[in-house]
Each structure stands twice: as C-alpha cells, then as structure tokens.
C-alpha positions in Angstrom: 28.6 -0.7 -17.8 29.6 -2.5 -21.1 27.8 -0.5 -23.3 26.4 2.6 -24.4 22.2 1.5 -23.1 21.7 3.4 -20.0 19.1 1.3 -18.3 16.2 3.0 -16.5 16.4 4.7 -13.1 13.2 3.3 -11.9 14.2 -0.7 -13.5 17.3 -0.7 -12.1 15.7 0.7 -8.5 13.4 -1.9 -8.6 16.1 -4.8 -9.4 18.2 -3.4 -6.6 15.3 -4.0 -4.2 15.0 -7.4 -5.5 19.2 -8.4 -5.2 18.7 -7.0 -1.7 16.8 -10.4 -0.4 19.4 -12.7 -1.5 22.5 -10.3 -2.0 24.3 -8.4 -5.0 27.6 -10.8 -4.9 28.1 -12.6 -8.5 26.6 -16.0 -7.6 23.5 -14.9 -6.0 23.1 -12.0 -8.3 23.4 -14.9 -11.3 20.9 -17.1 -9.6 18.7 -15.3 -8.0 18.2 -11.5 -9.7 19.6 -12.7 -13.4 17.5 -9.7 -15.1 19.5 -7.1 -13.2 23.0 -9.2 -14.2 21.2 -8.5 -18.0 20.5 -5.3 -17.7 23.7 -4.5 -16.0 25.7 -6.3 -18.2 23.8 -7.0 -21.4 24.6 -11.0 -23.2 27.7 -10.3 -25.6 28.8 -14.4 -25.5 30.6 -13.6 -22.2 29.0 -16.1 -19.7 26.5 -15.5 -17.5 28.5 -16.3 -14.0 31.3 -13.9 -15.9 28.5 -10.8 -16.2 27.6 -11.7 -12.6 30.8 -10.9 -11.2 30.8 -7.6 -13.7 27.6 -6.8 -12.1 28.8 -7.2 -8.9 31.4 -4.5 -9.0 29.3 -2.5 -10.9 26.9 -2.7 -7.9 30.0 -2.2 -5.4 31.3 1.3 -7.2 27.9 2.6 -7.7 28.1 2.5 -3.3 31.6 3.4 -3.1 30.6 6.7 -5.5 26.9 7.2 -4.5 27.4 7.0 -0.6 29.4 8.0 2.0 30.2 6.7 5.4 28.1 5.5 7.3 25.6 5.2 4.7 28.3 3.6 2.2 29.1 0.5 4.6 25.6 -0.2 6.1 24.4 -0.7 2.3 27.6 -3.1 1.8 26.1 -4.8 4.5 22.7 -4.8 3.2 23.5 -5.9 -0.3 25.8 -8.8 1.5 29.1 -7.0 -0.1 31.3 -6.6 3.4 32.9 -9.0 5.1 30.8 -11.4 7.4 27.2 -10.6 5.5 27.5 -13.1 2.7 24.7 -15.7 2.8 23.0 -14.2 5.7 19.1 -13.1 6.0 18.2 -10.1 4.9 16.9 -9.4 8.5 20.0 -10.2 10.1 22.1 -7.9 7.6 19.4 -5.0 7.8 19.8 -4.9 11.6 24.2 -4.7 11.6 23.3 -1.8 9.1 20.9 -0.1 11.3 23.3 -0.2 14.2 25.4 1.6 12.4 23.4 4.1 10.8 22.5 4.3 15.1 19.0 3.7 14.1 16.2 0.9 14.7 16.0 -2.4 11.8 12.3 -0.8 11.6 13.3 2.4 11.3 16.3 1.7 8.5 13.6 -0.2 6.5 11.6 3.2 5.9 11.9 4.5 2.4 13.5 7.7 3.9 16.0 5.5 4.8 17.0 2.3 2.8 14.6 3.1 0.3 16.4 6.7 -0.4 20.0 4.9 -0.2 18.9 2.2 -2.9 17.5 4.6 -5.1 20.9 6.8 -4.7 22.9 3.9 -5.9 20.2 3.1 -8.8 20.9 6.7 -10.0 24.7 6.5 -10.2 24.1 3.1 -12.1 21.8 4.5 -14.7 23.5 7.7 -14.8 27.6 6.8 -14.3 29.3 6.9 -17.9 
C-alpha cells in the first residue's frame, strides 16, 4: 500500500466481495469497484487507471501470501486474475474454482468457503506493512 492508512478489515472485505462480480484486474477494478482502487491506493495525482493496476497487484500478493494451493489459484480464478478468467461471469469463474477446490459452485459459495478465503486476503490487505 502507498501509505501509512491501514484501511479497515471489514471495508476492505466488503469491497473485495464487490470486485469479485466484475473482477480485481486494473480496468475493471477502475471502472467498476473505484472505492476499493481509493482505498487501496489513496489519490496522490497519480491517475486513476495507474492506482488500478497498483490495486491490482496489491490484490494479487495479498492471494499469493494469504493462501495456499489449491485455495490460492481457485481465488485467482474467482477474482478473474489467472489465465483464461478475464471478462468471464462470475458463475462461470466460481464453478472452474470449485472444481478445483473438488467441491460443488453451491458449495464454494458458502461463507465457510469463499466467504472465509475473501476475508483471508482482506486481512493480509489491511494488515501487510
């Protein structure tokens, strides 16, 4: 993060939740989730598709550190971050992830499941120095 704010655990959960619809790669993050670009990557004159792509990788090493396999690349896939997922439905992404945690779409959905994972990665956000 660019600055010394730590944002909240529960704002950033909740912004997560939001990117995961559309995706958390710079251009959707910009146009469709720009509070979580802010509040990853608080307005300092850089532009705004600039702190997208910030908030992008920001989003990508919170998963890399927060998660590991298989849990690390089914949320890639959820957030639209591997290979193959960009610009797919949120459906369709939610279902490759579930095969690979070798669980239902339904049952991935829970909040033991993708619920727990997003709130994992909204932890190492708000918390990673």
């Amino acid at each position: 993060m660019s600055t010394t704010h730590r944002p909240d655990i529960e704002t950033v959960e909740t912004l997560l939740r939001k990117a995961r619809r559309r995706g958390a790669r710079g251009p959707e993050l910009a146009q469709h989730v720009p509070d979580l670009v802010d509040l990853l990557v608080p307005p300092d004159g850089t532009s705004p598709k600039d702190r997208a792509a910030h908030a992008e990788q920001i989003i990508r090493k919170a998963i890399d550190t927060a998660l590991d396999d298989p849990a690390k690349t089914a949320m890639k896939i959820l957030f639209g971050l591997a290979a193959g997922t960009r610009r797919t439905s949120v459906d369709h992404r939610r279902g490759h992830a579930a095969s690979l945690m070798r669980i239902t779409p339904g049952a991935f959905r829970r909040p033991n499941q993708e619920g727990a994972l997003i709130l994992e990665i909204a932890f190492e956000i708000a918390t990673a120095g």
